[in-house]
PATORSE-718027 format. One record per residue (C-alpha): residue in three letters; z, x negated, y negated. Coordinates in steps of 0.05 Angstrom, whole numbers, plus 5000, padded with zeros to 4 digits. Each point is the difference from the previous one (the first is absolute). Layout:
// residues N
ALAZXY...
//
This chain:
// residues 299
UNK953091526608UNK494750475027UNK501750345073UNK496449605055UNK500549995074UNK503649405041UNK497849795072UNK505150025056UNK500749805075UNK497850315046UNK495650374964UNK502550714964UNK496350695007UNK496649864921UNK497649125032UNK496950455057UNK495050364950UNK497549404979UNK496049995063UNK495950584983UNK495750154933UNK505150354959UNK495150404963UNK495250635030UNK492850004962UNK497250685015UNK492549885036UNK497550304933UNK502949464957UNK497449485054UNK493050295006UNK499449944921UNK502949394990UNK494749765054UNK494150344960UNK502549584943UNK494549334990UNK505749724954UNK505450005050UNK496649785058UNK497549384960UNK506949944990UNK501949955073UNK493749605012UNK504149434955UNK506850155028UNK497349805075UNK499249224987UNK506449994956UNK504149415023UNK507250135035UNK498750725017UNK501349895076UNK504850645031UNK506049705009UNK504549835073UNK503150764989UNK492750404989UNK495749565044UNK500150415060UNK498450614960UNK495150405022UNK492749974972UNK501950594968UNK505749874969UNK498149364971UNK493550364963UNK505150464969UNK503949414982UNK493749654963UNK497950654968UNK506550114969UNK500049334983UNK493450084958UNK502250514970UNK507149624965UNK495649424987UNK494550434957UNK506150484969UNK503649384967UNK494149584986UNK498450354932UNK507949934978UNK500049295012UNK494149844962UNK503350404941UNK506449515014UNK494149514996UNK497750094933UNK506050194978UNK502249265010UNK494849624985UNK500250294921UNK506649865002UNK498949295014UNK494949864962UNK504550334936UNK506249675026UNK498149335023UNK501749595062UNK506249864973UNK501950705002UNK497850165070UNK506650225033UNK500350514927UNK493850325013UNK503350724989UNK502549804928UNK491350234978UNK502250705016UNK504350564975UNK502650565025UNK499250275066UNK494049605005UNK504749365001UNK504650375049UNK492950105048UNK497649334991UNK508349685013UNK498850495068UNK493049845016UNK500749274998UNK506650015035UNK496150415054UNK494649555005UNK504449315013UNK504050335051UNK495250395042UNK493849504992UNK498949995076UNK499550864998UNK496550024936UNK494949505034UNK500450465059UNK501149425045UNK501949875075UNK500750625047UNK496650614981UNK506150265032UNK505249814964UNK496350064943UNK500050724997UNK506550055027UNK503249554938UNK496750594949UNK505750315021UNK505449515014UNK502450064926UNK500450404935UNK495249504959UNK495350055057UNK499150785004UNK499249974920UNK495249544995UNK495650455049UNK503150644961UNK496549684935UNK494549855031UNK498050605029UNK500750304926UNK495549534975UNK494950095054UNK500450734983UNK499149864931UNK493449765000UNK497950525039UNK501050534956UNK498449594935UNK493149635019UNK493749985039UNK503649695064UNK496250335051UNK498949355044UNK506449884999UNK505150115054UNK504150604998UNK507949845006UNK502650614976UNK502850205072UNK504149414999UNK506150234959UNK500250655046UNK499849585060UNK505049504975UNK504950644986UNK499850245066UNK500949375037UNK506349844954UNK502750795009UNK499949845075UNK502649284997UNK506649985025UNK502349474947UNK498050284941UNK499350695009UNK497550584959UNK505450014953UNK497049354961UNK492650254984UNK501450244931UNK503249354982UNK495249635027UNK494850404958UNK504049964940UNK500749255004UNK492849975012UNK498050454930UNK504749464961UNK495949405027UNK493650424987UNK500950094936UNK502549294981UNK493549845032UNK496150404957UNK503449814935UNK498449205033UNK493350215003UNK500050214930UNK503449434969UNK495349555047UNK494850324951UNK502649864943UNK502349235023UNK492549865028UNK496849854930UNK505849584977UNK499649625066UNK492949924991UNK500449614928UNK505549605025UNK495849775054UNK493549944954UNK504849524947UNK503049645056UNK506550004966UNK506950425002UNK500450734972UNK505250204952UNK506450005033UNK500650734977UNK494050404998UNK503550644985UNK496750314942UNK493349945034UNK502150325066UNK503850574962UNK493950174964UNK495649945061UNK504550375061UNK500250714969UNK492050185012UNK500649585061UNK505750465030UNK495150584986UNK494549575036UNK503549745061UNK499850595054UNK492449854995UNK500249275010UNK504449975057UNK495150385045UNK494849484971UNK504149475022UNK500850255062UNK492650095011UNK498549384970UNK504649655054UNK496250445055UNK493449654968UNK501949414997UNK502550075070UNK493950085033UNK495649634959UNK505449465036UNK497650345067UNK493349904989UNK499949324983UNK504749825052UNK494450325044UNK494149614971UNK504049395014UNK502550135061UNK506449634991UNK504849955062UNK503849414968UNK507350024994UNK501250214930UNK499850694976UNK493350415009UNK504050464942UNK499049664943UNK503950594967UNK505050095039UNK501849304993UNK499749914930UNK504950684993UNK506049745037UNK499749324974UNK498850014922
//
């Protein structure tokens, strides 16, 4: 089971943190995060999101406070947005190759580590849906990145991948994250529950799931053209497809550190394209003004 913290009463030294932002972002980081069009459409969304009131515990926080709360708060929800839309796909070609039937086997598509990321990711997604959707206080929110091991790798990953893209495409209007993992080190050094002893295993256990994700990605690549005849016959695959995907995955592997930054951009794209429209519209209903968002934690 991974290490996670458990509330008591009255409230211990490491409950009384949770009242203030865990995390320092430098005025630097801040200033060009705020320069950043992408981003601040971003927070533009995150304002009408439903269920995002502070909750009886951050209320009285002051003005302050609470903006570093929502900023902090824009920031997880951006990080992990492009890792749940590759859960996303991820699942929806395994559907389609598997069946409805198969829906609780989803994994069985992939090999490898890729089947060991997927197993994690989807496992991830079911049990933090609320913090993946970034729901209820901004608060608690951020404070629940670090409530857990899964939690702190998930943002680990994420921060990898956001760095990715930066060094491997033409991201410029993108949001830059890479401060993240150095801010997330020091607040966990300093926290008196986990300590600095943990970092490199945190780090370590972050590489493993990074990888598996890039080999998912990979496979994903090879699984998309197969899931695209099966759809295009209407009819079941062949219950063991091996030969193909063998013969298929090797230039693939070679191929895949390219289209994971591509996905991630593509996510970002589709992201604000979202924005926009939600803009044009001017929805204020009840339902999701994040089309993506939505459709990443519930495929």
């Amino acid at each position: 089971m991974a290490p996670h913290r458990t509330f008591s009463f009255p409230l211990s030294h490491i409950e009384e943190t949770s009242r203030i932002a865990p995390f320092t972002v430098s005025k630097k980081d801040i200033s060009e995060l705020q320069s950043c069009e992408a981003f601040q459409i971003i927070r533009g969304l995150l304002v009408h999101q439903e269920n995002q009131s502070f909750c009886d515990l951050h209320c009285n926080d002051c003005d302050e406070d609470k903006q570093a709360w929502l900023l902090q708060r824009d920031i997880t929800h951006a990080l992990i947005l492009p890792v749940l839309e590759i859960h996303r796909h991820a699942a929806q070609l395994a559907n389609i190759l598997l069946g409805s039937r198969h829906i609780f086997d989803l994994e069985l598509v992939f090999r490898g580590d890729a089947r060991g990321a997927f197993s994690w990711l989807q496992c991830f997604v079911v049990e933090e849906e609320d913090w993946c959707l970034t729901k209820g206080c901004p608060a608690c929110v951020v404070s629940h990145m670090i409530q857990s091991e899964p939690t702190i790798r998930m943002i680990l990953v994420a921060c990898q991948l956001s760095s990715s893209v930066r060094q491997q495409s033409n991201a410029s209007h993108l949001p830059i994250f890479d401060f993240w993992s150095h801010v997330m080190k020091k607040t966990l050094d300093e926290d008196p529950f986990w300590g600095p002893a943990l970092w490199k295993n945190f780090e370590s256990r972050a590489r493993a799931l990074e990888k598996g994700i890039e080999e998912l990605v990979a496979q994903c690549m090879v699984l998309a053209p197969l899931a695209a005849s099966a759809a295009e016959a209407d009819d079941s695959p062949p219950a063991s497809p091996d030969y193909t995907f063998r013969k298929r995955l090797h230039p693939c592997l070679q191929e895949q550190r390219h289209c994971i930054p591509g996905i991630v951009s593509g996510c970002w794209t589709t992201l604000l394209a979202d924005a926009a429209e939600a803009k044009r519209v001017g929805s204020s209903s009840s339902t999701s003004s994040f089309p993506i968002l939505a459709r990443s934690s519930t495929s």
